[in-house]
C-alpha positions as CSV (number, residue, x, y, z in Angstrom):
1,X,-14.6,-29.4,9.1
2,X,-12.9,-26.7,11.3
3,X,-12.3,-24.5,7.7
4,X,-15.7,-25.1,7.2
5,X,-17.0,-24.0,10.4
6,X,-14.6,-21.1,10.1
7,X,-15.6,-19.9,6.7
8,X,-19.7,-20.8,6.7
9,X,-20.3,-16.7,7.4
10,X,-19.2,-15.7,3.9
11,X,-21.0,-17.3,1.4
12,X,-24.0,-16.2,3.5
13,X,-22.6,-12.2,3.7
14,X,-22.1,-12.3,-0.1
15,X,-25.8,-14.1,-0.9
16,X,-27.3,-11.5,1.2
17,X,-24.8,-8.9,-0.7
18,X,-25.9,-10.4,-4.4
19,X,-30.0,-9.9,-3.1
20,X,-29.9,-6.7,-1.6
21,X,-27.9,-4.5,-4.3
22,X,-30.3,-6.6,-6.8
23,X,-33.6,-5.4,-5.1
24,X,-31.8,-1.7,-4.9
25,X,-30.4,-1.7,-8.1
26,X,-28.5,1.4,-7.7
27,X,-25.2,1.8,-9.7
28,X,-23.1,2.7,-7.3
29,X,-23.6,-0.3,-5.5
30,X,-23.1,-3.1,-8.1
31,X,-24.0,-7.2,-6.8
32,X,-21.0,-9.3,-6.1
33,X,-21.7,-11.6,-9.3
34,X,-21.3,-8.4,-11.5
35,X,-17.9,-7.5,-9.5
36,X,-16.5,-11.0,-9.7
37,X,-17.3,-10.6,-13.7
38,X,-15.3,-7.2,-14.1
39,X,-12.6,-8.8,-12.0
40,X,-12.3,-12.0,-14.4
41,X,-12.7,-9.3,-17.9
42,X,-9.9,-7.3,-16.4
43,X,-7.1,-9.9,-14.6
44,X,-8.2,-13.7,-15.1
45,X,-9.1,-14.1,-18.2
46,X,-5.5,-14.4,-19.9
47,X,-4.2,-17.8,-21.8
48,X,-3.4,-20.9,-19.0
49,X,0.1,-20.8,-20.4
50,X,0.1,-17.3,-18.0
51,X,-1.9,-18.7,-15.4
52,X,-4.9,-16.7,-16.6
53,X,-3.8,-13.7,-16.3
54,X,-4.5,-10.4,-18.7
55,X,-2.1,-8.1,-19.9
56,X,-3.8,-5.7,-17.5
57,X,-2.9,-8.1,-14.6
58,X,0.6,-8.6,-15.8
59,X,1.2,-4.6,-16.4
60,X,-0.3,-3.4,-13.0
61,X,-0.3,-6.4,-10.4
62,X,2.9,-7.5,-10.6
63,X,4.7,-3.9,-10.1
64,X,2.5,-3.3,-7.7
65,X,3.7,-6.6,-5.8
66,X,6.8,-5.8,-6.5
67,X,6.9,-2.3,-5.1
68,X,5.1,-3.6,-1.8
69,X,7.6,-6.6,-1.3
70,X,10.8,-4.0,-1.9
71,X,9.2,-1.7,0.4
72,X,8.1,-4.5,3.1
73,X,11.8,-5.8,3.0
74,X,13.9,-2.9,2.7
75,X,11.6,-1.5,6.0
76,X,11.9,-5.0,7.7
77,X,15.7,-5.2,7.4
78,X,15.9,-1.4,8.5
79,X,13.7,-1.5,11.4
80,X,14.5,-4.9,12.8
81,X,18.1,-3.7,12.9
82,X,17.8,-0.6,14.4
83,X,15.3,-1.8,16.8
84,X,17.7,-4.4,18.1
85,X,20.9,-2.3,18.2
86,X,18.3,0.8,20.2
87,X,16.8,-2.4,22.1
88,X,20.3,-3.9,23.4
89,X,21.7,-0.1,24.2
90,X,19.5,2.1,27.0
91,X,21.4,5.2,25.9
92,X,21.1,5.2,22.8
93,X,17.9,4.5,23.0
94,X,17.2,6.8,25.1
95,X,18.7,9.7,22.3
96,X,16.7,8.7,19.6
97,X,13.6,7.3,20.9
98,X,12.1,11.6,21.1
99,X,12.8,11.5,17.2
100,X,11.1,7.9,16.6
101,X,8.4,9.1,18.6
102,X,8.1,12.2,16.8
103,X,8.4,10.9,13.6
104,X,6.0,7.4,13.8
105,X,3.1,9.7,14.7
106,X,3.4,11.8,11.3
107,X,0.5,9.8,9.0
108,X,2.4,8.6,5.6
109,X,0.2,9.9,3.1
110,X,1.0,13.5,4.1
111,X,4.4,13.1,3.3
112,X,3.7,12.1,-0.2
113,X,3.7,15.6,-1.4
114,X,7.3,16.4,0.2
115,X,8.4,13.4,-1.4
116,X,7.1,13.9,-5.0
117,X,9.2,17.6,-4.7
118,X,12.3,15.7,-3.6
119,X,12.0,12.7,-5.2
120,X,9.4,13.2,-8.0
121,X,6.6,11.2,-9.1
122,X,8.3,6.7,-9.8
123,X,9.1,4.3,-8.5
124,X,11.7,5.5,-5.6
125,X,8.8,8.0,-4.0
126,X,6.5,4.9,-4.1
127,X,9.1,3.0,-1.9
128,X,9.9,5.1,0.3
129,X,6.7,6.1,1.1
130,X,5.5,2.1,1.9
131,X,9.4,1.9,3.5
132,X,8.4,5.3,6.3
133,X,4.8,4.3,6.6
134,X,5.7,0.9,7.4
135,X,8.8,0.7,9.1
136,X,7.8,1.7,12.6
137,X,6.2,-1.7,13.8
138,X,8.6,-3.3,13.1
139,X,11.3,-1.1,14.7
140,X,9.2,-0.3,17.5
141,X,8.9,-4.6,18.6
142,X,12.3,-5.0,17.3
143,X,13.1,-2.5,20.1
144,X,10.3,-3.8,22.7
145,X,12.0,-7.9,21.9
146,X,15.7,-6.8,22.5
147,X,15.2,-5.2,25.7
148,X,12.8,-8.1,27.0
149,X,15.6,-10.7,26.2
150,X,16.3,-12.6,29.9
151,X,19.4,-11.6,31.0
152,X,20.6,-15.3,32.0
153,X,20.5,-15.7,28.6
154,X,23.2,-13.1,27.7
155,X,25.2,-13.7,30.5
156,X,25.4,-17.8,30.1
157,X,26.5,-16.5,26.5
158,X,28.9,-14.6,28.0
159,X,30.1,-17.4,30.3
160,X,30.6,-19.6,27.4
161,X,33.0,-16.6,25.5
162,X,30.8,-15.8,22.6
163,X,31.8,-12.4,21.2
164,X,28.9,-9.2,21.2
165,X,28.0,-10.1,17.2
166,X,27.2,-13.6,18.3
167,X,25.2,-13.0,21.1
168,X,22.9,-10.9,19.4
169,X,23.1,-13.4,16.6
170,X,22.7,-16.8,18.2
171,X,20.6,-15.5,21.6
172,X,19.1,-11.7,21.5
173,X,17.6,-12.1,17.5
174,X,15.7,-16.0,18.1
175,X,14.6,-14.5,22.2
176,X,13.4,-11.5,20.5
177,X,11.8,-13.3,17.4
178,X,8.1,-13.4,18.2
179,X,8.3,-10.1,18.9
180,X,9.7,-9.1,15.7
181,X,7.5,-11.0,13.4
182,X,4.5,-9.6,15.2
183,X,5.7,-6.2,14.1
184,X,6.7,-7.8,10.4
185,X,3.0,-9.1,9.9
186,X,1.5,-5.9,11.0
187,X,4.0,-3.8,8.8
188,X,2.9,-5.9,5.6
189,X,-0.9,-5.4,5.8
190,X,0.5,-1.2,5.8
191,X,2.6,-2.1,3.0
192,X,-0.2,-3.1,0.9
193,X,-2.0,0.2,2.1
194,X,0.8,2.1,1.3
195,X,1.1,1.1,-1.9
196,X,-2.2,1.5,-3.2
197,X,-2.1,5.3,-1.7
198,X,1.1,5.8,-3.6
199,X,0.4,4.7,-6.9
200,X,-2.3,7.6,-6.8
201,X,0.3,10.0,-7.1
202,X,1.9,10.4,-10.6
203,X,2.1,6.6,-11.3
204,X,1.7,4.9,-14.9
205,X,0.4,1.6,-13.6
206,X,-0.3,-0.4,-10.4
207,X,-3.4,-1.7,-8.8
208,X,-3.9,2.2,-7.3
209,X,-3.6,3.5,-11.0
210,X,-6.2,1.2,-12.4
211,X,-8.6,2.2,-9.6
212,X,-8.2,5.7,-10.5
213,X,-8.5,5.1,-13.7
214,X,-11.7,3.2,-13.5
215,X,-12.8,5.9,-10.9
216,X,-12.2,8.6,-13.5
217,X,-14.2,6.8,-15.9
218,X,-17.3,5.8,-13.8
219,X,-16.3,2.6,-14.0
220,X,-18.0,1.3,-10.5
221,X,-17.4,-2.0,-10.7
222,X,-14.4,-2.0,-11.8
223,X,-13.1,0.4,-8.6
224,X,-15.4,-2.6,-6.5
225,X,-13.1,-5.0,-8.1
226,X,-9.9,-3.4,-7.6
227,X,-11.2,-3.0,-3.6
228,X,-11.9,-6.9,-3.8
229,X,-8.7,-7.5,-5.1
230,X,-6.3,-6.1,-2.5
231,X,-8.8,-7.7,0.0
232,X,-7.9,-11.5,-1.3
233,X,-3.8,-10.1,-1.6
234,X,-4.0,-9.4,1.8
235,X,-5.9,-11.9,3.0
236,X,-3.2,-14.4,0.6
237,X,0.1,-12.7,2.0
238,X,-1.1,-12.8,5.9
239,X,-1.8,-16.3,5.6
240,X,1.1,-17.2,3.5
241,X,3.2,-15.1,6.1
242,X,1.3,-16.7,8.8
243,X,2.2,-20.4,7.8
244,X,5.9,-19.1,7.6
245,X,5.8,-18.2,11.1
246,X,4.6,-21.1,12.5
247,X,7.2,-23.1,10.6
248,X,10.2,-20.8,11.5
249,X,9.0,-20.1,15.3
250,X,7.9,-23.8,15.9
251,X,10.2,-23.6,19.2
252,X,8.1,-20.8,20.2
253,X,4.5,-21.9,19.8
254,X,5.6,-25.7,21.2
255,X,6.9,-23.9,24.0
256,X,3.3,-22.2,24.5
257,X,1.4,-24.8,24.3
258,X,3.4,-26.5,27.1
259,X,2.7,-23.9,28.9
């Protein structure tokens, strides 16, 4: 009943959607029923022994999930070590934080150019454009988590003899954990930004190519369907990410709640 109550908004948005682009009737602005139908023709309507899916969805959806995820991961395991070495150490910190300051302000896409010269159009400037463009939230509350971790914390660790590499192991990383995943659920909505706006530039397939490529050929609802489909991957991956939160920071929210 709670889903219910939660969700009762869209069906009505989407009926009002279907009747007001049918009264209109202008091109550019196709009903959801005719979307939904160019997004079945192009992706879902492949044998069940594929789970539905076209050649189309199989040549463009997949690499682009996987260039988001390699992106995603190499930027989470970048920034959330960084953060927590800059977050533990005040002078580094204090060093490098003009540069990350400097640098987190620059917006991604206008690097793409720079990066096609140095790297050339494939798959390594697609990553490392989603791994700078999405890499700075995650730094950023690695950083904020590490140096908010209670010091009786680190010094009871300290008391009991652990060694630097297990403090930040068994104490700073778990205190500084709902801090980091805040900035890893944040950094993976970019990530699916990012790598749209990539595949733009010089790529041979994706989910950004196809809605070029429909763009290019006046294929409206096709480009409405590629919009609606990053829509429902990022509405899948935040609540997939979400429910692995909840299970791996169950001290956390327990701990709230008793609060």
């Amino acid at each position: 009943m709670n889903a219910l109550k939660r969700v009762w908004l869209v069906p009505l948005v989407v009926a009002l959607w279907e009747l007001t682009t049918r009264i209109l009737q202008d091109t550019d602005f196709p009903p959801p029923s005719t979307i939904v139908l160019r997004m079945h023709e192009m992706w879902f309507s492949g044998p069940v022994s594929r789970l539905f899916l076209t050649d189309d969805a199989i040549e463009n959806i997949l690499p682009s999930l996987g260039r988001m995820f390699t992106g995603w991961i190499l930027a989470a395991v970048l920034g959330v070590i960084i953060g927590v070495v800059l977050g533990r150490s005040r002078t580094a910190a204090d060093y490098v934080e003009p540069l990350i300051q400097f640098a987190r302000v620059i917006p991604p896409p206008l690097l793409l150019p720079l990066l096609l010269v140095l790297l050339h159009a494939g798959l390594a400037m697609q990553i490392a454009a989603i791994v700078f463009g999405v890499v700075w939230p995650v730094l950023l509350n690695s950083i904020d988590g590490a140096k908010a971790v209670d010091r009786t914390y680190t010094e009871t660790a300290i008391v009991f003899g652990l060694t630097r590499a297990q403090q930040l192991r068994n104490v700073v990383i778990p205190a500084a954990a709902p801090k980091i995943f805040a900035g890893l659920r944040l950094s993976l909505s970019l990530a699916l930004i990012l790598m749209v706006i990539s595949e733009l530039f010089g790529s041979a397939d994706g989910i950004g190519y196809q809605l070029l490529q429909a763009q290019r050929g006046f294929d409206t609802p096709a480009v409405w369907g590629a919009i609606a489909l990053l829509g429902l991957l990022g509405y899948l991956v935040n609540g997939l990410f979400t429910v692995a939160e909840r299970r791996l920071l169950v001290w956390h929210h327990h701990a709230r709640r008793t609060h």
